[in-house]
C-alpha positions as CSV (number, residue, x, y, z in Angstrom):
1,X,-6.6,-4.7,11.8
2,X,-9.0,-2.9,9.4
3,X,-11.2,-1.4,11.8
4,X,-12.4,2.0,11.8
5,X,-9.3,3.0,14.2
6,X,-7.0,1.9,12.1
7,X,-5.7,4.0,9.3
8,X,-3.9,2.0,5.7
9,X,-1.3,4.0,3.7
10,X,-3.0,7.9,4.9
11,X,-1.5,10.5,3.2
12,X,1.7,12.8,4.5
13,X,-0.6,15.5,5.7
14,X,-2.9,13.3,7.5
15,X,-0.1,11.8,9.3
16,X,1.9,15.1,10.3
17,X,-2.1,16.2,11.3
18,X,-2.6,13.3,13.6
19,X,0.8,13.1,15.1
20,X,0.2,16.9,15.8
21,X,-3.0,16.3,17.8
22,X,-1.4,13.5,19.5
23,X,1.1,15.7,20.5
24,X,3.8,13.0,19.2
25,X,6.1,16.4,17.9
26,X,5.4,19.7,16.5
27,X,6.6,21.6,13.3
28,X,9.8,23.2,12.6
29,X,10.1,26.1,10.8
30,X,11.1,24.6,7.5
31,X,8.1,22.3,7.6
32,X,9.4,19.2,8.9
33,X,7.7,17.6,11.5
34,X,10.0,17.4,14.8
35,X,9.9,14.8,17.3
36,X,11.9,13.2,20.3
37,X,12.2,9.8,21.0
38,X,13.2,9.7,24.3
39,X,15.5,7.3,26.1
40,X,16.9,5.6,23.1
41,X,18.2,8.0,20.4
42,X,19.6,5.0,18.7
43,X,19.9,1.5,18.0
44,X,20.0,-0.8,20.5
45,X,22.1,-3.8,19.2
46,X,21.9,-5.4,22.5
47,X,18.3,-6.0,22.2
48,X,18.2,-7.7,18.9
49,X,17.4,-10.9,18.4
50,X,16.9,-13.7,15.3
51,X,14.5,-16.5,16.6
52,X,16.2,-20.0,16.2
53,X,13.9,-21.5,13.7
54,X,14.3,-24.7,12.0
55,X,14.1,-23.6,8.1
56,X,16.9,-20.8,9.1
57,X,19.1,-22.0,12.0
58,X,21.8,-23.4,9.8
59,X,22.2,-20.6,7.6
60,X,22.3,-18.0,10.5
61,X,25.8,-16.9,11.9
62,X,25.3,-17.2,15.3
63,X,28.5,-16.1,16.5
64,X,26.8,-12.4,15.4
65,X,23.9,-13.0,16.2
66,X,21.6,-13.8,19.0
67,X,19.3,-16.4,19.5
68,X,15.8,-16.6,20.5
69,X,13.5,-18.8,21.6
70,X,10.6,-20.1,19.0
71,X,8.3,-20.6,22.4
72,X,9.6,-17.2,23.6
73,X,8.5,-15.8,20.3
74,X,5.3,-16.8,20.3
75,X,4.3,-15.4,23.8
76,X,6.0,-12.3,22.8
77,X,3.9,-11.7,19.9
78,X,0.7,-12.7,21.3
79,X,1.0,-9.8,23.9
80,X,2.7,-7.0,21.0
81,X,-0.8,-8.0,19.0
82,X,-3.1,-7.6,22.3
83,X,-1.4,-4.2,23.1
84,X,-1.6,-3.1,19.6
85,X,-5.6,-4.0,19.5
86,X,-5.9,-2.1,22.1
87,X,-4.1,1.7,21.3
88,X,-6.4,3.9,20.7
89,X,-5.5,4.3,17.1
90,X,-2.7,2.3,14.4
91,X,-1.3,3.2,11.5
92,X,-0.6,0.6,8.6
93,X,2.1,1.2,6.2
94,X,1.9,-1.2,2.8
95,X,5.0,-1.0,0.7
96,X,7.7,-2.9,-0.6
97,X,11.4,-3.0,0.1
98,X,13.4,-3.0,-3.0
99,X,13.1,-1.2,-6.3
100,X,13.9,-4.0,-9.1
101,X,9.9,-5.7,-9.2
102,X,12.2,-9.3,-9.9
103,X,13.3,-9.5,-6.2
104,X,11.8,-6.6,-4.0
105,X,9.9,-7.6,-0.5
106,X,6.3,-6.5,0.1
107,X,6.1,-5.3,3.1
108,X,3.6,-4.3,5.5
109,X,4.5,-2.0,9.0
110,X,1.8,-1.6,12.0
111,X,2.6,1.3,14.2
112,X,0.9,2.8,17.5
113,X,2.6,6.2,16.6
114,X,1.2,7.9,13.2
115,X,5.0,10.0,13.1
116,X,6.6,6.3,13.0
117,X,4.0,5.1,9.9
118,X,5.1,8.8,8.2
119,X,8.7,7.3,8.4
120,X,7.9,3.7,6.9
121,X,5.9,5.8,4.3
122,X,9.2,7.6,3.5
123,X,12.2,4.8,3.7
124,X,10.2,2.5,2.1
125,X,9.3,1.9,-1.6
126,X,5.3,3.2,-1.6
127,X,3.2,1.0,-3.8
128,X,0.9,2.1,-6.6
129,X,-2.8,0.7,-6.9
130,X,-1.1,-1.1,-9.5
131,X,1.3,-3.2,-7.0
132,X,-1.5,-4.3,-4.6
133,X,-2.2,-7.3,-6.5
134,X,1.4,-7.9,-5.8
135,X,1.1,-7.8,-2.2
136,X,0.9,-10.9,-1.0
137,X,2.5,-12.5,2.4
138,X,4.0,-9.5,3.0
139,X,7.1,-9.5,5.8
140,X,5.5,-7.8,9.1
141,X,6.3,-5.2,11.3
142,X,4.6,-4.6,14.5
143,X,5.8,-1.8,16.3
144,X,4.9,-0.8,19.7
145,X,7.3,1.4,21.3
146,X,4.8,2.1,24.2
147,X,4.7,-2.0,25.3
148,X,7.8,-2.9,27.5
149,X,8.8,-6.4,28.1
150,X,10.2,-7.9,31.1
151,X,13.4,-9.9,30.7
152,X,12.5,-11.9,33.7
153,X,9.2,-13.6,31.8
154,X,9.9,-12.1,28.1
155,X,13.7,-13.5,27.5
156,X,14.7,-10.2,26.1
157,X,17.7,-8.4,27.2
158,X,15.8,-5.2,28.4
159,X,12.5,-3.4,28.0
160,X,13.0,-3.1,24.3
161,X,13.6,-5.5,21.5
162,X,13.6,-6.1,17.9
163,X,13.5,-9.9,17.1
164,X,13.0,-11.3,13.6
165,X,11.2,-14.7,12.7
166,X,12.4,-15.6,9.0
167,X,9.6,-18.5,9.3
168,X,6.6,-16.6,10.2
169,X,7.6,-13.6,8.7
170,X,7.3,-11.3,11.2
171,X,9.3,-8.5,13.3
172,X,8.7,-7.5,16.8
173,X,9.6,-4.0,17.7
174,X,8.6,-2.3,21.2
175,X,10.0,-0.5,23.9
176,X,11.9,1.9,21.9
177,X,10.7,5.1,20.1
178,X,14.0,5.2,18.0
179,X,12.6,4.5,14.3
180,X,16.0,3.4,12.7
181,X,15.4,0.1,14.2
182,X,12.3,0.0,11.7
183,X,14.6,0.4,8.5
184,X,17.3,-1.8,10.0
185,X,15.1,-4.8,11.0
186,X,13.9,-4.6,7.3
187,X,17.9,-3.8,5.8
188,X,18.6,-7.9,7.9
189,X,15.7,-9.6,6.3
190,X,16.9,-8.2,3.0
191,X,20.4,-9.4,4.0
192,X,19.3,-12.6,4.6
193,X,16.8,-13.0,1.7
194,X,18.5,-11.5,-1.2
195,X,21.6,-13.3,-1.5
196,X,19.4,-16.6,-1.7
197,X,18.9,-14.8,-5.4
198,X,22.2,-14.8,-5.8
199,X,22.0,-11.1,-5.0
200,X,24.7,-8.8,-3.0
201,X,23.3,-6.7,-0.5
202,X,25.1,-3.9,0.3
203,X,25.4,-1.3,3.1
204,X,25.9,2.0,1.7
205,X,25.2,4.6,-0.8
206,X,24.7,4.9,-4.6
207,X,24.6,7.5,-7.4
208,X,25.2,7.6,-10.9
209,X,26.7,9.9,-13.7
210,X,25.7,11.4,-16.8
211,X,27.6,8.9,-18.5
212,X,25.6,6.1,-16.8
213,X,28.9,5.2,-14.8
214,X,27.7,3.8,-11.2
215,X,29.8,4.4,-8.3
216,X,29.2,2.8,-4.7
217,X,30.1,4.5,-1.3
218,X,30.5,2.2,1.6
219,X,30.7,3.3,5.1
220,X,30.1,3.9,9.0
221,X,28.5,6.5,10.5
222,X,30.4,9.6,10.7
223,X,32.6,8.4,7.4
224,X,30.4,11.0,5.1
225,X,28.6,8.7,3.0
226,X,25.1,10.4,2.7
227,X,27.2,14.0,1.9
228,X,29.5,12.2,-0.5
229,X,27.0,10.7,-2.2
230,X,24.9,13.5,-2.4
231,X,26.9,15.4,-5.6
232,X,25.2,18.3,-7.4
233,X,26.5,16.8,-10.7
234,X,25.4,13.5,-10.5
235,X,21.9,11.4,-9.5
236,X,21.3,10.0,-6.0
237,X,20.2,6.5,-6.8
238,X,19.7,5.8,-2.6
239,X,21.4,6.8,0.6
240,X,22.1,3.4,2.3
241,X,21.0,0.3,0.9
242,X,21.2,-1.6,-2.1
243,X,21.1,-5.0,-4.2
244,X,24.0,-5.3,-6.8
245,X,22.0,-8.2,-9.3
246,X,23.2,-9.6,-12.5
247,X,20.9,-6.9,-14.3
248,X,22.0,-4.0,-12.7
249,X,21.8,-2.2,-9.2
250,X,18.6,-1.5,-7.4
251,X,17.8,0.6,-4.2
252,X,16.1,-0.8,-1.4
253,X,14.9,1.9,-0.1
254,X,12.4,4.8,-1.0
255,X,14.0,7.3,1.1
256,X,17.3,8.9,3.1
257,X,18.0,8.4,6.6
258,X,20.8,11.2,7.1
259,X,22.4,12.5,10.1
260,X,22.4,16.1,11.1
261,X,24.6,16.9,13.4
262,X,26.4,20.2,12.3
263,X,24.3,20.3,9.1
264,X,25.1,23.4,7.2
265,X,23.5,24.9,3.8
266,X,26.5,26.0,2.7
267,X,28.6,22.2,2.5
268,X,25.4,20.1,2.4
269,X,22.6,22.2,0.2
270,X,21.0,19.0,-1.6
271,X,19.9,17.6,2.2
272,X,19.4,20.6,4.0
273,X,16.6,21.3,1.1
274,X,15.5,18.0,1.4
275,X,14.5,18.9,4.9
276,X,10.9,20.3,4.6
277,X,7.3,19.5,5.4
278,X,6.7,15.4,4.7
279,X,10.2,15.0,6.2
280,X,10.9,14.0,10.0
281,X,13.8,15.4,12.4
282,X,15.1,13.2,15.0
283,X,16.0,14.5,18.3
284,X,17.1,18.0,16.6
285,X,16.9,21.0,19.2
286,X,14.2,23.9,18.2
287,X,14.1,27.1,19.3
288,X,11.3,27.0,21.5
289,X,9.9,30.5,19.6
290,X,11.1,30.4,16.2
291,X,11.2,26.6,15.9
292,X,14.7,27.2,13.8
293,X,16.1,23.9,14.0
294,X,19.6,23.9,15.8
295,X,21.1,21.4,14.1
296,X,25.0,22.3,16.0
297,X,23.1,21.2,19.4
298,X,24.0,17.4,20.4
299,X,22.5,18.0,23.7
300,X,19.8,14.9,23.1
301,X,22.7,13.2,20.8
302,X,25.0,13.0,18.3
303,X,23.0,10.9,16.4
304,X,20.3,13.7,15.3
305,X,18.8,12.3,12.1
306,X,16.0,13.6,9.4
307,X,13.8,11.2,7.3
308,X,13.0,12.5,4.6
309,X,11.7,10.8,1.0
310,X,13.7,10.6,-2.4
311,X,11.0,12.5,-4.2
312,X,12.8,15.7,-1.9
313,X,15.9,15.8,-4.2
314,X,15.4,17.0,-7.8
315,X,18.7,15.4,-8.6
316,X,17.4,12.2,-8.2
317,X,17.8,8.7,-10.3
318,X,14.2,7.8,-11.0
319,X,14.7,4.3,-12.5
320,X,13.9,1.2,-10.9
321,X,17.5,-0.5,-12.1
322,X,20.7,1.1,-12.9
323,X,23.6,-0.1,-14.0
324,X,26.4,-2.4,-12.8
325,X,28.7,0.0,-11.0
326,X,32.1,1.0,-12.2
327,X,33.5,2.5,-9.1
328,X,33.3,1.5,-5.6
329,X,34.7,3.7,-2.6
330,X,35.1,2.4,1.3
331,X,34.8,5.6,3.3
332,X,37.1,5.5,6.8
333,X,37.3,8.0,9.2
334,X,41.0,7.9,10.5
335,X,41.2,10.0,13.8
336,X,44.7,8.5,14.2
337,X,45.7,10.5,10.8
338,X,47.5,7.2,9.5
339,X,45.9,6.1,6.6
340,X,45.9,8.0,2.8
341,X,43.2,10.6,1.9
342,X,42.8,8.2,-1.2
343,X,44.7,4.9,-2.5
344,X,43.5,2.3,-4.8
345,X,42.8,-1.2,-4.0
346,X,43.7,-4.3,-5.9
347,X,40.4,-7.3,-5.4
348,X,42.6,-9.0,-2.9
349,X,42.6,-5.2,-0.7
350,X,39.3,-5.1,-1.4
351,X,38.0,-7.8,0.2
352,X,40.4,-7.1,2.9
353,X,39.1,-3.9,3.8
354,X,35.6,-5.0,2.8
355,X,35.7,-7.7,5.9
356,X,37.5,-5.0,7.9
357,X,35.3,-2.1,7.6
358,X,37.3,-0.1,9.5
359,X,36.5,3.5,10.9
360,X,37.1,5.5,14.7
361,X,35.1,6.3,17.3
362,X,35.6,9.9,18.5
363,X,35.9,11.3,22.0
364,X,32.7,12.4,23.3
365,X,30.7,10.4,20.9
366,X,29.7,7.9,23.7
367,X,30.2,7.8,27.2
368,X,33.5,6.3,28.4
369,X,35.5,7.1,25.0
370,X,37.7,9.9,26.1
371,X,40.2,9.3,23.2
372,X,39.8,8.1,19.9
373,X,39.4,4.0,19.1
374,X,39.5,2.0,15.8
375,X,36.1,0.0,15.6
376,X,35.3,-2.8,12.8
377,X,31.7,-3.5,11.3
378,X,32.7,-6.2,9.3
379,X,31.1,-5.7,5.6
380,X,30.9,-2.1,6.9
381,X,26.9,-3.2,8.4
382,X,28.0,-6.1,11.0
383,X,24.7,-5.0,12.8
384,X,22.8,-6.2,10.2
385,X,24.5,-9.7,8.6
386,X,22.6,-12.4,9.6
387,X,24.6,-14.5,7.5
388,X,28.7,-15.4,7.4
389,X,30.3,-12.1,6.8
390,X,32.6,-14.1,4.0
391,X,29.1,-15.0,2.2
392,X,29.0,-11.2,1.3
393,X,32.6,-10.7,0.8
394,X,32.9,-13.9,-1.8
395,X,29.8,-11.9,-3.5
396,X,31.7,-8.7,-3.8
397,X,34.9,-10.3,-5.5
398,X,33.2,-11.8,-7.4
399,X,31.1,-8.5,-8.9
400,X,34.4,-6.8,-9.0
401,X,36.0,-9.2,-10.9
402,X,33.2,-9.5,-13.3
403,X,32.4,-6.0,-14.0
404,X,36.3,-5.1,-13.4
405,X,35.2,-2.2,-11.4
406,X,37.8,0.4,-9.5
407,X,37.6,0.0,-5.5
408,X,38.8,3.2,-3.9
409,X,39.6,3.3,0.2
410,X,39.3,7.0,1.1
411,X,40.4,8.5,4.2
412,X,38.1,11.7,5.4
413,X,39.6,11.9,9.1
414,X,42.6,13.4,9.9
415,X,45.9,13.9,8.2
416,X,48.8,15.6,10.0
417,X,48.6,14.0,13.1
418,X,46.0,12.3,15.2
419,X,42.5,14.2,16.2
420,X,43.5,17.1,18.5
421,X,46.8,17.2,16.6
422,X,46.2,17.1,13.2
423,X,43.8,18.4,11.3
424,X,40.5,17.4,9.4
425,X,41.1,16.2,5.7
426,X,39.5,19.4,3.7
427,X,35.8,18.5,2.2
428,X,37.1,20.4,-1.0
429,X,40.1,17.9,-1.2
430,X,38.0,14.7,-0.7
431,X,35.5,16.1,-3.1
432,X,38.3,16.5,-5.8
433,X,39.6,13.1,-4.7
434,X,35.9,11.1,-5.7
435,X,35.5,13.0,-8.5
436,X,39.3,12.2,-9.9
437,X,38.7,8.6,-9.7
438,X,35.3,8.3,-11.1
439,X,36.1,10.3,-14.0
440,X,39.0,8.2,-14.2
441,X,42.0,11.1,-13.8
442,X,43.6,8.8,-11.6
443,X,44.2,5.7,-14.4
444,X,47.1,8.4,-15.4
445,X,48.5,9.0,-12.0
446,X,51.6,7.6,-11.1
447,X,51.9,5.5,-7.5
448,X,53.9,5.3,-4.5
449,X,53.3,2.9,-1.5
450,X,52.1,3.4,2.3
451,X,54.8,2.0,4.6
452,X,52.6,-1.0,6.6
453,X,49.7,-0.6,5.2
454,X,51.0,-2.1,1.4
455,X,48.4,0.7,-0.1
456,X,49.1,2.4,-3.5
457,X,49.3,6.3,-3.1
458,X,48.8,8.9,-6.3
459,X,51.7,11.3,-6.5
460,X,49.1,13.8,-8.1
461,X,45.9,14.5,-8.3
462,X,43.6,17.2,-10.2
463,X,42.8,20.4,-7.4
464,X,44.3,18.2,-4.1
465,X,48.2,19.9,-3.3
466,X,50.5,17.1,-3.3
467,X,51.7,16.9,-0.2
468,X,48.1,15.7,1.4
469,X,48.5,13.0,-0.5
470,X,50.9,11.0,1.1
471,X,50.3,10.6,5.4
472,X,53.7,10.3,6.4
473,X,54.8,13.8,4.5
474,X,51.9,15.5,6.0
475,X,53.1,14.3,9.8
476,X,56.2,17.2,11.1
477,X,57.7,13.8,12.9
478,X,58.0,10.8,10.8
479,X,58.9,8.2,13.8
480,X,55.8,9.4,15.5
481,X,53.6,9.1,12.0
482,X,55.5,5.2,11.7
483,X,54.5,4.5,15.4
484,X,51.0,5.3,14.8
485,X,50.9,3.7,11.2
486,X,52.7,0.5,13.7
487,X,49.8,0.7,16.3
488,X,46.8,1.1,13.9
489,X,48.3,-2.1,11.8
490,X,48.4,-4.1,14.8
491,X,44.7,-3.5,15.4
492,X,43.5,-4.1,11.9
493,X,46.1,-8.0,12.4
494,X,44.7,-8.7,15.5
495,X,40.5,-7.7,14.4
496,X,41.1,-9.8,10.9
497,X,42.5,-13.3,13.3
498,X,38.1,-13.7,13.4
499,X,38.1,-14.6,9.4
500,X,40.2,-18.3,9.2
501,X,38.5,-19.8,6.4
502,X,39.7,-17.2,3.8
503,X,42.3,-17.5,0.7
504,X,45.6,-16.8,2.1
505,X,45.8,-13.9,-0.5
506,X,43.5,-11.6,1.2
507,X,45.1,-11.9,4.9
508,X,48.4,-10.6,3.0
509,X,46.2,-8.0,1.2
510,X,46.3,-6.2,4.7
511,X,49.1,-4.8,6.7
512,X,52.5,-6.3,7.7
513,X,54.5,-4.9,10.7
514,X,57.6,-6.3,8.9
């Protein structure tokens, strides 16, 4: 695919140019180039697939996974590479996945749509003239949101599909304009490929103090992770993935993904003024004559997102590894207003809550959910494990216990009562809270303990008033807090029942209704 219709690694203003005169989007008024992409405005889980290959099939958990026909597969691809042949221009991104030069992936994404090569070219690690001798057998992408399969002769679930053959090294995307699946199809073969190094991949955010001290922030969408992470005073190593290696911690990516809904300047500075030209808005409302992006309109979704590349933040980390982390912090987002704004987890809790990865889906978020649920994404990235979720957890202990770092579980839903009672746990507060444990404040706190939940509770803590602290004080009616706490336990008992080959220790690191 070198011919003269075909463009390799084109520059940021090329691509915004063409996807201009394709009419694929049109330019905001901070630069960024907007587009919509259409039916699907996120992933489509259904429509994933890992194609049952002897080298892989026994290492696969197929109880997460589905399964896909090697004969299927190779019809598939044979009409994905016809259709591509025939668009009337691609666009190749070549790049690597992975920042430490010891493990990273070379990588190589073809695309039908130049704005969906502009977003490889900014989640991705860009290579230098330097690295092309490196490139060699490079894990493919083709992506052709415009070809549709048929389930009837296809075997795919739908129109669109993502399927990844570990053997031939290859991805199949089509069907769907929604370019997560890109970065998420890469994020599994990284999970698969990484720990065969005897390296943790990890779903979730990074940055790193002054000091060189290394904190982790794990968490679902909606949980705060990107604006957590995102902290004037220290560097953004990466936004959402990352290997944790004997040598240190690398990012995976080259860029940030982050949602936008409700984005304001005022509580999120560092990515609203990441968003400018060379970045990409997701379904984001424009005014049709200013082209001010509206970023408090869900009318396409909830899930508005802008791509945009680390070299946008001046607080960045710039290194290709950083150090072994000293702090780690699971982000929840209780709607049910039961669980602490911050308590401190032993190795046994945090492998618990690890496995758990507990957050809650809010009314109006998806159709059908008219009141809040708990959901589980085991490893807090279920989505994307195409191995035994205890594979990843066994990893983690084992990094905790050899670094001895601090694991944090911090609540930034509600407190007071359940959402539509209670109340939203203050930014400021949770802020405070972060910055108390990784400056280690909290090693001088004294503790108290969550009824149910066994988690340890700080009595104090530097800027947060006390009595956020603890739930059940910040509920006006205890029984109803301890019903709540009761019905939110049974649901992490009953999710956990999946994991039975696990240490008896980390079941009872997790609640008891006695």
């Amino acid at each position: 695919m070198t011919a003269p219709n075909t463009l390799v690694n084109a520059s940021t203003a090329r691509l915004v140019e063409e996807s201009l005169l394709c009419g694929e989007g049109q330019l905001s008024q901070n630069g960024a180039l907007s587009v919509d992409t259409g039916k699907y405005t996120g992933r489509s889980p259904k429509d994933k697939f890992i194609v049952k290959e002897p080298s892989s099939e026994k290492q696969i958990d197929w109880s997460a996974n589905q399964a896909f026909s090697e004969e299927d597969f190779d019809l598939l691809y044979a009409k994905v590479l016809t259709y591509l042949k025939d668009v009337p221009r691609r666009y190749i991104f070549r790049g690597f996945a992975g920042s430490d030069p010891a493990s990273r992936l070379a990588i190589q994404v073809v695309n039908e749509r130049a704005w969906h090569n502009l977003f490889a070219q900014l989640l991705f690690i860009q290579s230098e003239e330097a690295d092309l001798d490196c490139f060699q057998d490079p894990f493919t992408v083709l992506h052709a949101p415009g070809f549709k399969a048929d389930p009837q002769t296809d075997g795919t679930s739908s129109e669109a599909f993502i399927i990844i053959s570990f053997e031939k090294r290859l991805i199949l995307i089509g069907g769907t304009e929604y370019a997560g699946e890109i970065k998420k199809s890469i994020f599994t073969v990284m999970n698969f490929l990484l720990p065969e190094q005897t390296i943790l991949s990890m779903h979730c955010s990074a940055n790193i103090g002054k000091a060189g001290d290394v904190a982790l922030f794990f968490g679902l969408s909606g949980t705060g992770k990107t604006t957590l992470s995102n902290d004037p005073n220290r560097q953004l190593i990466g936004d959402d993935e990352h290997g944790w290696s004997d040598q240190g911690l690398f990012n995976i990516e080259g860029g940030c993904y982050a949602k936008t809904i409700h984005l304001s300047k005022q509580k999120e500075p560092i990515i609203w003024n990441a968003i400018r030209f060379g970045a990409v808005l997701e379904n984001v409302a424009l005014d049709e004559a200013t082209r001010i992006p509206d970023y408090s309109d869900g009318s396409l979704t909830e899930n508005t997102r802008a791509a945009y590349s680390l070299s946008h933040l001046e607080n960045v980390f710039s290194h290709r590894l950083a150090p072994h982390p000293t702090t780690i912090i699971f982000l929840t987002a209780d709607a049910f207003g039961v669980l602490p704004p911050i308590s401190k987890l032993t190795k046994e809790q945090a492998i618990y809550h690890f496995l758990s990865g507990y957050t809650s889906k809010l009314a109006g978020t998806e159709r059908g959910i008219t009141l809040p649920e708990a959901t589980f994404s085991t490893c807090f990235g279920q989505p994307f494990l195409p191995l035994s979720p205890t594979v990843y957890a066994e990893a983690l202990g084992k990094k905790i216990e050899q670094f001895e770092a601090d694991v944090y579980l911090i609540n930034t839903g509600w407190t007071g009562g359940p959402y539509g009672v209670g109340s939203r746990i203050n930014l400021a507060y949770t802020r405070s809270m972060i910055e108390a444990a990784l400056s280690k404040a909290l090693d001088q706190a004294t503790w108290t303990e969550a009824p149910l939940f066994n988690l340890r509770i700080p009595l104090t803590c530097p800027n947060v008033p006390s009595h956020v602290l603890n739930p059940e004080t910040a509920w006006s009616d205890s029984e109803a807090y301890l019903e709540a706490a009761h019905h939110l336990a049974q649901k992490f008992i009953a999710n956990f029942k999946r994991f039975d080959d696990l240490p008896p220790e980390i079941e009872a690191a997790g609640p008891h209704l006695s």
